[in-house]
C-alpha positions in Angstrom: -16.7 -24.8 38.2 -13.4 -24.2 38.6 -13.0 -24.9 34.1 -16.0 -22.3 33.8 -14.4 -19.4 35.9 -10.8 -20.2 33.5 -12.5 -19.7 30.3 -14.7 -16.7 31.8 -10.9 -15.2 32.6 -9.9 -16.1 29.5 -12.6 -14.4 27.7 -12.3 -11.0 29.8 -8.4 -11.1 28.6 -9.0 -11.4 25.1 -12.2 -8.6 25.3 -9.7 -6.5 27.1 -7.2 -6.8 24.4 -9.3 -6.3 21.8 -10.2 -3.2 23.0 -7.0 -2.4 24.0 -5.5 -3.0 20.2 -9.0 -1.1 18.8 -8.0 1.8 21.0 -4.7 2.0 19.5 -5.7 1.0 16.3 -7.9 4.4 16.2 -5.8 7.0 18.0 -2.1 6.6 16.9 -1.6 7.8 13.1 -1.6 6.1 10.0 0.0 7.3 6.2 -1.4 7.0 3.4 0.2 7.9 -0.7 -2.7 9.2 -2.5 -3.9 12.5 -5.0 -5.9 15.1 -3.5 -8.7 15.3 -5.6 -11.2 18.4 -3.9 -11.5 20.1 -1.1 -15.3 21.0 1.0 -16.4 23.3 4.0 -19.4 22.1 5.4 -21.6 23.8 8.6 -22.3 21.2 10.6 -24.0 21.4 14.3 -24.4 18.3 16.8 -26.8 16.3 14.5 -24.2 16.8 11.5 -24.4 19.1 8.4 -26.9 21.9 7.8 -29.0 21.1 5.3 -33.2 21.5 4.3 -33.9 18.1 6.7 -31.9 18.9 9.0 -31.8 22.9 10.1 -29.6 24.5 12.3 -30.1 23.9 16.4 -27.8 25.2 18.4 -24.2 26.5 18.1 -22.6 25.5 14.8 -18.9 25.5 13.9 -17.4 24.5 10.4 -15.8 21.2 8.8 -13.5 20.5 6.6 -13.1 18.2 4.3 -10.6 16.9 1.7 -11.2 14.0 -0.7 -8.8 11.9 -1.8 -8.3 9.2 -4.6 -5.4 6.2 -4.6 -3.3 5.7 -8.0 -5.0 2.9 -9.9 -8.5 2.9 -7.3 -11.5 3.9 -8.4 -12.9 3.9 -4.5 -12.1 7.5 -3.6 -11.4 8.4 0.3 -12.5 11.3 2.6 -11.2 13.1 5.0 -12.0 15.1 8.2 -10.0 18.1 8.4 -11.0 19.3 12.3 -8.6 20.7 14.9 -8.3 18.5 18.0 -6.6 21.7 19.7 -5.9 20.7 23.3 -8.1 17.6 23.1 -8.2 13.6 23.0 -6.4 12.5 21.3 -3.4 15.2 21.3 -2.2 15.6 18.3 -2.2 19.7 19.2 -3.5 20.4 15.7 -4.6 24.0 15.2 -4.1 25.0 11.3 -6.9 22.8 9.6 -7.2 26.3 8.0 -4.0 26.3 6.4 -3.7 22.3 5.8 -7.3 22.8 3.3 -5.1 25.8 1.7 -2.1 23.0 1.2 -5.0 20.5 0.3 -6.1 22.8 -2.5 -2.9 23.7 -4.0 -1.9 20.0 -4.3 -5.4 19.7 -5.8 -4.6 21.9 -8.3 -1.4 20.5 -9.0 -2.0 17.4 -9.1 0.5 16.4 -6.6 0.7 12.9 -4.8 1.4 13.2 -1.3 1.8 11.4 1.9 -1.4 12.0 4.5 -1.4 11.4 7.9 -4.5 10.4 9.7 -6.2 8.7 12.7 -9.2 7.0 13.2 -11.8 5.0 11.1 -14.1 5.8 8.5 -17.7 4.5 9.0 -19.7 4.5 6.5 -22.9 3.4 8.5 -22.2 6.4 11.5 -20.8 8.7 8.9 -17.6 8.8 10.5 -14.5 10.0 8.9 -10.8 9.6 9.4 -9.2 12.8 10.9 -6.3 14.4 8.0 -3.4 15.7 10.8 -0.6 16.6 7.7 0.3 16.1 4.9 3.5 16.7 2.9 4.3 16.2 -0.9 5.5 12.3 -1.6 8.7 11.2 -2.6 10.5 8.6 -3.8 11.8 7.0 -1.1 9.9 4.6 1.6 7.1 5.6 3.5 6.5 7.0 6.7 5.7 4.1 9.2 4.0 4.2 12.4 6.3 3.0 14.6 5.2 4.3 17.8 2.0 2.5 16.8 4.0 -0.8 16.4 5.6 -0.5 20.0 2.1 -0.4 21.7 0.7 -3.6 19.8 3.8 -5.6 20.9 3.5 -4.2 24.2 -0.1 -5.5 24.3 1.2 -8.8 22.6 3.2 -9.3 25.2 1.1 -8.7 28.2 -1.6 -10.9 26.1 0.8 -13.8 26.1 1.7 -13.2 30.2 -2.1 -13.2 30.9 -2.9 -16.3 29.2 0.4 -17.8 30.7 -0.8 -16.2 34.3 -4.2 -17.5 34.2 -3.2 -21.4 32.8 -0.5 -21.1 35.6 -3.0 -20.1 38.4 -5.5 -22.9 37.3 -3.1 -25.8 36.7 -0.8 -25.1 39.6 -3.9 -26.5 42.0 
């Protein structure tokens, strides 16, 4: 009994941790270098975008979106371009307006810039990452996420104390 209730605690640790590093896999930002290759508005209301099969019902509001391509990939990438405004998670963004202007004229240009994003893209839920900036690329290294890297070795960390907490616990008696 007393080996079933360890590896049930053990389980719940590792479930919460996964979570944990899915949570801030998905909210804190990521960079990527790439070309901006178009730029989209789409109508969309709860069920998605406005189209013949699926009509407008209820309010609607207007998406962005910017589509990107890697140097030497043929797989291109897209991109939400929403305001999160005062919303989870707060990135305060409020120009998606102006950031689709920038998107367009390094479309034009031909410009490879430096994107910063959160979230995932799901193909399956049609669920695209969320563009926060961008700003032209240069030469020397790029942007890291280090705030990013701070949370996942917090969460190491209080991984490693669990597991050491709960072996502790069980082989103490």
């Amino acid at each position: 009994m007393r080996k079933t209730i360890k590896y049930f605690l053990f389980l719940v640790v590792i479930l919460f941790h996964v979570v944990l590093f899915s949570g801030i896999h998905f909210i804190f930002p990521h960079y990527d270098t790439t070309y901006i290759t178009g730029v989209e508005v789409k109508r969309v209301d709860k069920d998605g975008p406005i189209t013949k099969a699926n009509p407008a019902d209820g309010p609607t509001r207007d998406v962005y979106y910017i589509y990107t391509q890697k140097a030497g990939e043929e797989k291109p990438m897209v991109y939400r371009n929403e305001d999160t405004r005062w919303g989870f998670p707060f990135y305060f963004k409020f120009g998606s307006a102006d950031l689709q202007a920038k998107a367009s004229n390094f479309a034009g240009n031909k410009q490879m810039v430096e994107v910063k994003y959160y979230g995932w893209r799901l193909v399956i839920f049609d669920e695209y990452r969320n563009m926060v900036s961008m700003k032209e690329a240069t030469e020397t290294s790029p942007s890291m996420p280090i705030l990013s890297y701070i949370f996942y070795f917090l969460g190491l960390i209080t991984l490693f104390f669990s597991i050491q907490f709960i072996r502790g616990w069980f082989d103490s008696e």
